[in-house]
C-alpha positions as CSV (number, residue, x, y, z in Angstrom):
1,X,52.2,-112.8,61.1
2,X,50.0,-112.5,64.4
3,X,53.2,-111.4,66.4
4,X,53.5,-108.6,63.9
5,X,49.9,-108.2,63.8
6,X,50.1,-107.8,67.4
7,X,53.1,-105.2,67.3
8,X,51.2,-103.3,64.9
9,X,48.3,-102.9,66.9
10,X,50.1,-102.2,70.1
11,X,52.3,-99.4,68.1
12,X,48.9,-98.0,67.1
13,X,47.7,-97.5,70.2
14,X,51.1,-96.8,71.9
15,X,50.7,-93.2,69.0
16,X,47.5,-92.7,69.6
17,X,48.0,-92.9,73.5
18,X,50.9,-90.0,73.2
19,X,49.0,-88.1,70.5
20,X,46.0,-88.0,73.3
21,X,48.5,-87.1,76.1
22,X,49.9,-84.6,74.0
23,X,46.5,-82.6,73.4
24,X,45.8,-82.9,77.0
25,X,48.6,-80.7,77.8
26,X,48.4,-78.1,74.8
27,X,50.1,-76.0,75.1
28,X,53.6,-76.5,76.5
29,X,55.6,-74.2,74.1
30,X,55.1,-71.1,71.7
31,X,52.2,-71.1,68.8
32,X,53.3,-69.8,65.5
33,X,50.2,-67.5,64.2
34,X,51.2,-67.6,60.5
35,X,49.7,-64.2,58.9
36,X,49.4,-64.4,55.1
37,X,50.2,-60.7,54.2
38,X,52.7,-58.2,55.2
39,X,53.7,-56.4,58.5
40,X,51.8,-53.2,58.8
41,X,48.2,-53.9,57.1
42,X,44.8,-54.7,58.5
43,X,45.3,-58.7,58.7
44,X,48.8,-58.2,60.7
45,X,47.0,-55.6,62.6
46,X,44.1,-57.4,63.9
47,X,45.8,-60.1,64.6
48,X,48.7,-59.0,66.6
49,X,46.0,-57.2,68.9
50,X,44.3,-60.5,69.5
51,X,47.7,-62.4,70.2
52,X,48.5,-60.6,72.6
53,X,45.4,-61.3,74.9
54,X,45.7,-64.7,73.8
55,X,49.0,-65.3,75.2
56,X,47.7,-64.1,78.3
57,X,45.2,-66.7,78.4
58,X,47.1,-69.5,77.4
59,X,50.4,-69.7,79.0
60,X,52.1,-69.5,76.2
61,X,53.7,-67.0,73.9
62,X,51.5,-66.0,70.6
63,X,53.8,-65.3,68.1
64,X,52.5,-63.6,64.9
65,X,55.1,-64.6,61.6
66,X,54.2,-62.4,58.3
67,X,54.4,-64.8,55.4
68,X,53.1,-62.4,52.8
69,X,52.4,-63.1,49.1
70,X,50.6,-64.5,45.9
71,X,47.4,-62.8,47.8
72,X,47.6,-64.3,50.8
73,X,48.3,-67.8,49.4
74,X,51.8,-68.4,50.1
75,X,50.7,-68.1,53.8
76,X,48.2,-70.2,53.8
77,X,49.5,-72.9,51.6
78,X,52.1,-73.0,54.9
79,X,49.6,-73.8,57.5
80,X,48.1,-76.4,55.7
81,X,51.1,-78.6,55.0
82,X,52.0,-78.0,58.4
83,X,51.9,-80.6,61.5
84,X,48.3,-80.7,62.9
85,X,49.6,-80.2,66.7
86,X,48.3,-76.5,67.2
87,X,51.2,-74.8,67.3
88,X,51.3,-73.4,63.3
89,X,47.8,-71.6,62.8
90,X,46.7,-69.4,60.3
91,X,44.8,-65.5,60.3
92,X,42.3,-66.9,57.4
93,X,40.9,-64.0,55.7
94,X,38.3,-63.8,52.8
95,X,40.9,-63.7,50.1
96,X,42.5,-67.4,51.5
97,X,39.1,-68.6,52.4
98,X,36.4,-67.4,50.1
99,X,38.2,-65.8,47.2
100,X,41.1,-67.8,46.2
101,X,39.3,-71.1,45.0
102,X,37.5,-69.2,42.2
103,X,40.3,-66.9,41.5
104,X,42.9,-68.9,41.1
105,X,43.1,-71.7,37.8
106,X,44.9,-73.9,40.2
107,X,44.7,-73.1,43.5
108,X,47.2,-74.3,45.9
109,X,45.3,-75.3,48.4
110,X,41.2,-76.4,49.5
111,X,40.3,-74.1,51.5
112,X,37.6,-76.4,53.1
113,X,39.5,-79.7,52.7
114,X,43.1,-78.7,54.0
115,X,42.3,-76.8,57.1
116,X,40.5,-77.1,60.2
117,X,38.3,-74.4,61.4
118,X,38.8,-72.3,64.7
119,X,37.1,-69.8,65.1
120,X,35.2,-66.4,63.1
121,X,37.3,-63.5,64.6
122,X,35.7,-60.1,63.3
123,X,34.4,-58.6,60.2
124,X,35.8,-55.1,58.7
125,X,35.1,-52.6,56.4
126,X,37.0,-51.7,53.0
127,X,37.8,-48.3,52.4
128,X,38.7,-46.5,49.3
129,X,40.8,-43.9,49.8
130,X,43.0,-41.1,47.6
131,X,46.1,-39.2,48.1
132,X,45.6,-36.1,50.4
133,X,46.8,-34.0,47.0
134,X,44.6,-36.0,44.4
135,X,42.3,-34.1,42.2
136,X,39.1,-36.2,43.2
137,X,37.7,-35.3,46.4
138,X,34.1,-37.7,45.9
139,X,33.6,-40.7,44.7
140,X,31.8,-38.8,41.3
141,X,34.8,-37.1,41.2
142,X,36.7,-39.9,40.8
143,X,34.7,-41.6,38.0
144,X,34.4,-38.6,36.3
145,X,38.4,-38.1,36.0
146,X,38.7,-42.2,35.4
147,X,36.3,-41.8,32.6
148,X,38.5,-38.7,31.0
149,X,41.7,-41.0,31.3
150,X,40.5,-44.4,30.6
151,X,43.5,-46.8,31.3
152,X,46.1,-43.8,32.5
153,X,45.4,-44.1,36.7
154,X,46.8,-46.7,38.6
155,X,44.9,-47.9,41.8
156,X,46.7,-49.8,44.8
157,X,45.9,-53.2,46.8
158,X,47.1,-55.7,48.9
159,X,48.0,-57.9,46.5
160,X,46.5,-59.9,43.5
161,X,43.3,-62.1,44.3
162,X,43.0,-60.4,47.5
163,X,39.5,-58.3,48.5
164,X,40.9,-55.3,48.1
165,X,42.0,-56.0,44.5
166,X,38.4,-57.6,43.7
167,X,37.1,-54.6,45.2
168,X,38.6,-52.3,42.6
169,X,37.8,-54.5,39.7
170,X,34.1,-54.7,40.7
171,X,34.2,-50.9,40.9
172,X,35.6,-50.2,37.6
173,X,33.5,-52.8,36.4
174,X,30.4,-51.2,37.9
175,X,31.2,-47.7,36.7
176,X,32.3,-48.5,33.5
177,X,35.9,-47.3,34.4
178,X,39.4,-48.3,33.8
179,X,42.6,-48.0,36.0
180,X,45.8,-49.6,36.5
181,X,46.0,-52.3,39.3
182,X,49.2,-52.5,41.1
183,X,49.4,-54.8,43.7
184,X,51.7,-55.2,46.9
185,X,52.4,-57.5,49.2
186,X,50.7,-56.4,51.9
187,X,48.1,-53.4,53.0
188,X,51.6,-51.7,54.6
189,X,53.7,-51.1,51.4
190,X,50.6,-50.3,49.4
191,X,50.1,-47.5,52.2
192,X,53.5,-46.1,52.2
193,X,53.2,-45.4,48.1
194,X,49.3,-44.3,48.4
195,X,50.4,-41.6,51.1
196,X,53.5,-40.5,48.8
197,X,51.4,-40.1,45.9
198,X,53.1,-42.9,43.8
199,X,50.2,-45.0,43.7
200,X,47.2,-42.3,44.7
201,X,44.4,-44.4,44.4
202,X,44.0,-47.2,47.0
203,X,41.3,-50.0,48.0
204,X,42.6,-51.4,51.9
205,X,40.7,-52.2,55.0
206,X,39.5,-49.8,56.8
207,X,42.0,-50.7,60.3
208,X,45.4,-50.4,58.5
209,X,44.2,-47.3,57.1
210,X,42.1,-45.6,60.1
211,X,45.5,-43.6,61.5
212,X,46.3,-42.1,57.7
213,X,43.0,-40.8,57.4
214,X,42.8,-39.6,60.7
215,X,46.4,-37.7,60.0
216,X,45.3,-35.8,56.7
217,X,47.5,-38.1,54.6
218,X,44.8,-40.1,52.9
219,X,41.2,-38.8,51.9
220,X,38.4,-41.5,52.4
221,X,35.9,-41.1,49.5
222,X,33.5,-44.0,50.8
223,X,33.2,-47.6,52.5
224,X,32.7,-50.4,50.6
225,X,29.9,-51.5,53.0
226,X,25.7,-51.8,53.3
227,X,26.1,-49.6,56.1
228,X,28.5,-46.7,57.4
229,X,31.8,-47.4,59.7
230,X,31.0,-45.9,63.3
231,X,34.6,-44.8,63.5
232,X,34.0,-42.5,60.2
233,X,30.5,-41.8,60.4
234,X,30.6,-39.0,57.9
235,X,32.4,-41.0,55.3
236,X,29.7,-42.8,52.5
237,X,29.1,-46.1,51.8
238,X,29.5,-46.9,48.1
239,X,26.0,-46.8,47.4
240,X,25.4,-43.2,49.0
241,X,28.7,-42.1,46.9
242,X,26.6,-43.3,43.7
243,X,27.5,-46.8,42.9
244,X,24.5,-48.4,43.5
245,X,24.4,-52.2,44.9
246,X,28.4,-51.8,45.9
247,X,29.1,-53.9,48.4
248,X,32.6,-55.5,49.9
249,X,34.0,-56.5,53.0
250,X,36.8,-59.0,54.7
251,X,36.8,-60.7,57.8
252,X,39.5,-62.7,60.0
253,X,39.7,-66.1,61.4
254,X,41.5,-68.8,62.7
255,X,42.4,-71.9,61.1
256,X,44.8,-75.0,62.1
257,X,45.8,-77.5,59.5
258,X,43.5,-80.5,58.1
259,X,43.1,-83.0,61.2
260,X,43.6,-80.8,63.9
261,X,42.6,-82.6,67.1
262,X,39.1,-81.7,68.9
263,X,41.1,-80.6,72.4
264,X,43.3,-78.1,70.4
265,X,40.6,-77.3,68.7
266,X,38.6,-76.4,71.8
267,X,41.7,-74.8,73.6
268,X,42.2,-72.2,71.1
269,X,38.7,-71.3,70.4
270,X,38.2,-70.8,74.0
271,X,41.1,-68.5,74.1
272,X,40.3,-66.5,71.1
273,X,36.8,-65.8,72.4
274,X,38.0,-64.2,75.7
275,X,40.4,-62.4,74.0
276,X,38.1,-60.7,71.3
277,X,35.1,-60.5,74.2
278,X,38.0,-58.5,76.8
279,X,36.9,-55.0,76.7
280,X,40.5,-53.7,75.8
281,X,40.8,-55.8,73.2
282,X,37.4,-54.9,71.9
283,X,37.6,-51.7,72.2
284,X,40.8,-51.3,70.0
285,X,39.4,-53.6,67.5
286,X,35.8,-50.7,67.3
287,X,38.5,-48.2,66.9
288,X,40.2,-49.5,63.6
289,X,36.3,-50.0,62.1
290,X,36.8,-54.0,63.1
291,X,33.5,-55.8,64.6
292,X,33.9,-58.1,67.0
293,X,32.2,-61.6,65.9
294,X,33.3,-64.9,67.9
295,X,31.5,-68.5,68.3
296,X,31.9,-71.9,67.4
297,X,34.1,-73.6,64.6
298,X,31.4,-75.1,63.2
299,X,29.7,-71.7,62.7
300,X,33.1,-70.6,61.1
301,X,32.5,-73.6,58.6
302,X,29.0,-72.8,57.4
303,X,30.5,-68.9,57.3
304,X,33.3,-70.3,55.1
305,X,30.7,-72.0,52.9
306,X,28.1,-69.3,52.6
307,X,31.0,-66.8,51.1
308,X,32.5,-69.5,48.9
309,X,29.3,-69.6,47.2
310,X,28.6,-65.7,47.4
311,X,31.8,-64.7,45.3
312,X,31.6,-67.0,42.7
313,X,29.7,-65.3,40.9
314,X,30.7,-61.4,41.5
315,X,34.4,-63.0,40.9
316,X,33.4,-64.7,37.2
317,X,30.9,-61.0,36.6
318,X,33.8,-59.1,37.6
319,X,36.0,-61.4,35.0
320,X,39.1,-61.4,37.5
321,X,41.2,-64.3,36.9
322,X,44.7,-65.3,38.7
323,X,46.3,-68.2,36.6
């Protein structure tokens, strides 16, 4: 029994000794950056811009994989029954993060509990936007033609249990109107049928949809936010449009797997700060209406609390429930 004992122990250490060796030389191959939502939106967007910095900085290739659906869940759910080495890591958003655990009857994962915070990336703006031919050309307009045709408009998001979905049940809730929700997977298909008129009626974030407003092909009626977007400063915010105490937003982050290891930890925050702090970066995030935000991953964590707690209750007032 003390010779296995003894074999035991040493085993232990022998892991623990290439585990430690391992971190040291992070990384030594490609990182998988899992993002929860489909090619083309705001999420994919952000963080494709920020890989690409990041590779730069690391020596090693950043590669972003779309694993879109169930609101960002399926995505997530990935990264956290993946091998805590570093090299699967997730764009955490407010819908995987903040939204899901009181959405969801059964959620699929902790969002606390099964991953390991990186680091806060930026904050962005939601939009809500309309066809370039709809009838409604202000938000009053809107709620006016909503309240003529209860239950006969359909409105377009990302996906179910996402922000963008919560953002249109809070408004109709709010404004005593009811539409249609129709959900995608992904800010990018909900886009393509918004701009043909399919679905006219769209909640996204404001980066994914910056170039369709610019063009003419979608109208912004107003941002969801307390204050205005400096890319669109003569859009409204919700509140100026006439839905008083409106307010939504999203944000991005990075998170590795429960049990992530300190040095991996430290490597990638590190290398996601300089990327998001390099003026090119930066300056193509302020275009698409994202904020540049950075720090520590234990300021990520108490971030990640704070907005648990904030949604739970708009979530249960707004009654939106995923089983």
């Amino acid at each position: 029994m003390k010779t296995l004992s003894t074999i035991a122990g040493a085993f232990a250490l022998l892991v623990a000794a290439a585990s430690g060796t391992a971190a040291q030389g992070y990384p030594d191959k490609p990182i998988t950056l899992v993002v929860p939502f489909a090619a083309g939106g705001s999420t994919d967007l952000v963080a494709r811009t920020i890989a690409q910095k990041m590779s730069e900085r690391l020596g090693q290739q950043v590669l972003v994989d779309n694993k879109g659906g169930a609101g960002g869940n399926l995505g997530a759910t990935f990264v956290s029954q993946a091998a805590p080495d570093g090299y699967t890591i997730l764009m955490g958003t407010i819908a995987t993060h903040a939204l899901s655990a009181s959405l969801y009857a059964k959620p699929p994962f902790d969002p606390i509990a099964d991953f390991t915070p990186v680091v806060w990336l930026v904050t962005v703006p939601n939009v809500l936007t309309v066809n370039k031919d709809y009838p409604a050309k202000t938000v009053a307009e809107l709620i006016a033609r909503l309240k003529e045709r209860p239950g006969e408009e359909v409105y377009s998001s990302s996906g179910n249990g996402t922000p963008l979905h919560l953002s249109g049940e809070l408004f109709k809730s709010m404004t005593g109107t009811d539409m249609v929700h129709v959900p995608y997977q992904g800010s990018g298909p909900a886009l393509v049928d918004a701009i043909s008129g399919a679905v006219p009626i769209n909640f996204d974030n404001l980066p994914s949809s910056t170039e369709f407003i610019r063009s003419g092909a979608l109208r912004p009626l107003a941002v969801t936010t307390k204050q205005r977007a400096a890319n669109f400063p003569d859009v409204p915010t919700m509140e100026e449009a006439g839905v008083p105490g409106y307010e939504t937003n999203t944000w991005n982050a990075f998170f590795g797997p429960a049990g992530l290891p300190p040095e991996v930890v430290a490597t990638l925050n590190k290398a996601a700060n300089e990327a998001i702090a390099d003026p090119t970066v930066k300056s193509r995030l302020a275009e698409v209406g994202a904020t540049v935000v950075g720090g520590t991953p234990e300021e990520l964590a108490a971030h990640v609390a704070k907005e648990i707690a904030r949604w739970k209750p708009v979530i249960e007032t707004a009654g939106a429930r995923i089983e």
